[in-house]
C-alpha positions, 0 to 999 in steps of 0.5 A: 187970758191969765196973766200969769201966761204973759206978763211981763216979767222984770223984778230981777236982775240977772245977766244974759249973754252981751248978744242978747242984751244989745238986740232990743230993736228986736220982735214987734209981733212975730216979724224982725224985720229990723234987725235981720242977724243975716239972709233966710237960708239953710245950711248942712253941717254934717250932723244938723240941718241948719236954718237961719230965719234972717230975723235974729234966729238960727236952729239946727234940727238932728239928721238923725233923729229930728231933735232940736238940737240948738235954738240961738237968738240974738247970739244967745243959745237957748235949747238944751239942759242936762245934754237933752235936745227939744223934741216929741215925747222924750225924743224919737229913735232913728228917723228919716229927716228931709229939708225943703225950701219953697220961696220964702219957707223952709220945711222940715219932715220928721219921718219916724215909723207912722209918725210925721213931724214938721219944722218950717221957718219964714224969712224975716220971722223969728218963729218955728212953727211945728206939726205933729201928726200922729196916726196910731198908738205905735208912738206914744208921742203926747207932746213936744217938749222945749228944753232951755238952759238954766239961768237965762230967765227968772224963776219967779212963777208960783206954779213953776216946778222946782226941785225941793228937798221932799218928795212929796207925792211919786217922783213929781211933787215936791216941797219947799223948805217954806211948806209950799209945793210944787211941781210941773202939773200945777198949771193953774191953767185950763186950755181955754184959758191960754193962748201962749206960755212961756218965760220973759226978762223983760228984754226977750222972751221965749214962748210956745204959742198953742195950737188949736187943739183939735186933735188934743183930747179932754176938751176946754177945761181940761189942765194939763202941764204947761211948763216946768223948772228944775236944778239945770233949765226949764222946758215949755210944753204943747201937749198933744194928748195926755193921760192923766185924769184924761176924761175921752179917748186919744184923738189922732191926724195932725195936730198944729201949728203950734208956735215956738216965737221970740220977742223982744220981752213982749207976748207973741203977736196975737196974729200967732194965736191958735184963734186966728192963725192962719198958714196958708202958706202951708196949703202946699207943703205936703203935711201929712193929713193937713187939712187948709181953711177951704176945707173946713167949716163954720158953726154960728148960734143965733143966741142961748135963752135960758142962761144964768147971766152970772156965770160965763158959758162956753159952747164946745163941739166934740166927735171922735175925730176933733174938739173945739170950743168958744165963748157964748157973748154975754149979752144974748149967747151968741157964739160961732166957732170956726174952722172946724173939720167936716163932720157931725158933732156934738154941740154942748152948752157949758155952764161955767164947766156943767154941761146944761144943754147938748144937740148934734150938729153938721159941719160941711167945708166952705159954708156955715152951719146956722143954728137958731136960738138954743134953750136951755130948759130949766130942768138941765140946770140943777140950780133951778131947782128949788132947795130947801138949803144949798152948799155952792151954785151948781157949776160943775167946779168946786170954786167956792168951796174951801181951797179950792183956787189953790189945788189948781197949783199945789197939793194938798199937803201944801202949808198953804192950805186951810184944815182940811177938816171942819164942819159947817152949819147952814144959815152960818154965811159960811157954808161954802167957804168953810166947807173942803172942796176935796174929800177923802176917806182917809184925812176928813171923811164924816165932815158934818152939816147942820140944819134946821127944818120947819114942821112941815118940812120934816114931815116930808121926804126929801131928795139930798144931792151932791154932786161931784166934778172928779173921784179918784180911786172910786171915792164917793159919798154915803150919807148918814142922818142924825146917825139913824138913817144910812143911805146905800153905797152908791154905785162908782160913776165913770171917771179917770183912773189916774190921779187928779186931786193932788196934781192940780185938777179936779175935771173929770166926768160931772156926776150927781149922786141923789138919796131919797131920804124918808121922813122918818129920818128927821128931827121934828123939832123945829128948833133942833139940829138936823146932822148930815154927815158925808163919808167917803167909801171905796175898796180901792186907793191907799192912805192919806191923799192918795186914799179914795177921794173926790171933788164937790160941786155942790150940796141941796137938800130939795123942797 
């Protein structure tokens, strides 16, 4: 979990309404029972279906179209910025909105063409729990977006989008007066890595607990935006599919529940995660395409033999209809990934984010698929391969590499950044750090290595490898040697068409580009510099770092 998602915030002073600073006996965990601002119930105010939770929450959902037109805790209103309403994607037309009360949950269905969307509220519990099941491309609903006012919490996230005097990059990056940038995609953070976001003073805090993601698509590591700031509030996001530098198709059915929780300043009660959360209070709501835990299954691995201890491995299964995924133990790589929907999947063994290990597995509801130890073979981790030199392990990210950690929250224009420029000689101990993590064909293409061979070795052919995490616009590399030999322009692997490199991510499609590279084209003598220098080639892209690029995972010259 990174800190950044939850910590505690409380380094500035700022003043909130008196209702909010008096309710510190509120939230431990999703429950309030201490503090109930009245009895759980619903009211009709002509316009809004009006809920109160009995634990200090009061929202109101549009009649008319299912926005979510105000969210009060503790007397505070917290929804709404620029006269917008919280809602999917940027709010649906005319729709059909129903109220129902069983015991002690409220629900709430949105009915707009093919698409349902869901509200339900729990006595005593200061949480709005969401669905949204979406059937087709008629909507194009890839998120619901929770809007808050401005001033009601600090600003102090590095990656939180602000408006700044420059315009970097389209209408969506921008720079600070100081150099730095920023914008809503500098998340930091891959699915895998969050439970929860959102924003704390210290004395309450609001956030947005992620579902599951099985109907999402782009798998663990996929980055998408989290949060952002601007002039007037702030909004928290659950995306539920999202184009950009998206690597699979769009998933369709019910996505959720994800979470919208009060606290008293604290993270939400872990009981809210998406690991292990269970509603079966929702069992008989009538969600559309809702699917209860004695539907689903389990997948449970004995252990995973062939693994380099020191990097973490994730196990994710994937078919057309759902994605998940869970961490394989360190100790012996055991793993089980629960609730999963009937179905065949295909089961991936991850290496940091290189794939090094697949199979097919079946998922049947109510029992649990055991699968006997996996074995990673030596030849499905380039790593194992022996190399004469090697730039970074083999772990299908750029970490390591020059700026890397830092293009995860800011472009590549942003002060912060080293030179994007600069050569590297192998045997240096700066191989890796002095090396970008990005190229492209308009700002360092050409970045050269140097490198000695023995006799032996330059009377031989050798492979060299590269490999890459992402490419934008078709960007990949051709390699010159001692600027005698030029490979050919290899032909462009599948990858996303949309950025990637300047709005914080370089996941896409794990390619590995080989060149056979004759004798011929080395120095013979041993005490000589041996060059290989690395252009980026494409038709396509426009200048600077919108020109064709790509991301580097790692370089070896093998034996």
């Amino acid at each position: 979990m990174s800190e950044t998602a939850h910590r505690p915030v409380a380094r500035r002073a700022f003043v909130l309404g008196a209702a909010a600073t008096a309710g510190t006996a509120a939230l431990a965990g999703p429950l309030s029972g201490t503090a109930r601002a009245a009895a759980f119930g619903w009211s009709d105010d002509g316009s809004n279906y009006v809920v109160d939770t009995g634990a200090n929450l009061v929202f109101k959902v549009s009649k008319t179209n299912g926005d979510l037109t105000s969210l009060v805790h503790r007397g505070v209103e917290y929804q709404g910025y620029g006269g917008k309403n919280s809602h999917i994607e940027s709010g649906l037309g005319p729709s059909g909105v129903t109220l129902t009360r069983s015991g002690s949950t409220i629900l709430i269905s949105v009915t707009y063409g093919t698409l349902r969307h869901y509200y339900a509220a729990r006595s005593g519990e200061a949480n709005i729990y969401l669905w949204t099941h979406k059937a087709d491309t008629s909507v194009p609903a890839t998120r619901f977006i929770l809007r808050v006012k401005q001033g009601l919490f600090p600003n102090d996230e590095p990656d939180s989008y602000t408006y700044a005097p420059t315009a970097v990059e389209a209408s969506d990056v921008f720079a600070k007066s100081d150099g730095q940038t920023r914008s809503k995609h500098y998340s930091r953070l891959r699915v895998k890595d969050y439970d929860h976001i959102g924003w704390t003073t210290g004395g309450v805090g609001l956030w947005i607990v992620r579902s599951n993601h099985e109907k999402a698509s782009g798998g663990p590591f996929y980055r998408s935006l989290l949060r952002h700031r601007s002039a007037d509030g702030g909004g928290l996001y659950e995306i539920l599919h999202y184009g950009q530098n998206q690597t699979e198709p769009e998933r369709f059915g019910l996505q959720g529940p994800y979470v919208i929780a009060l606290t008293d300043g604290g993270a939400p009660s872990p009981a809210l995660y998406h690991a292990n959360l269970t509603t079966p209070w929702a069992d008989s709501l009538g969600l559309a395409g809702y699917t209860g835990a004695g539907g689903r299954g389990r997948v449970a691995g004995v252990g995973i033999t062939g693994r380099d201890t020191a990097h973490p491995y994730t196990v994710g299964l994937a078919n057309p209809n759902a994605q998940y995924w869970g961490p394989a133990r360190a100790s012996d790589g055991y793993f089980s990934l629960t609730g999963v929907l009937p179905g065949t999947y295909t089961l991936t063994v991850h290496k940091d984010e290189l794939a090094v290990y697949t199979t097919s597995v079946t998922v049947t509801a109510g029992t649990t698929t055991t699968l006997n130890t996996l074995a990673i073979p030596a030849s499905n981790d380039p790593s194992e391969a022996t190399a004469i030199w090697r730039i970074n392990d083999w772990t299908g990210t750029p970490a390591g590499f020059k700026n890397a950690d830092l293009m995860t929250y800011a472009h590549p224009s942003d002060v912060r950044a080293a030179p994007w420029t600069g050569n590297v000689v192998i045997g240096s101990g700066t191989e890796t750090s002095g090396f970008p993590c990005y190229l492209w064909k308009d700002v360092n293409s050409g970045i050269t290595v140097y490198f000695r061979l023995t006799a032996a070795q330059a009377a031989a052919a050798h492979t060299l490898r590269i490999g890459v995490t992402t490419a934008y616009a078709n960007g990949r590399p051709q390699v010159v040697v001692n600027d005698t030999w030029t490979s050919a322009v290899p032909s462009p692997p599948a990858q996303p068409s949309t950025r990637s490199l300047t709005n914080g991510s370089y996941r896409g499609n794990n390619h590995t580009f080989t060149y056979s590279v004759p004798a011929s084209a080395w120095l013979t003598d041993p005490n000589a510099y041996n060059t290989l220098k690395i252009n980026v080639v494409s038709g396509s892209g426009t200048t600077s770092y919108l020109s064709a690029g790509t991301s580097i995972d790692a370089i070896d010259l093998l034996a």
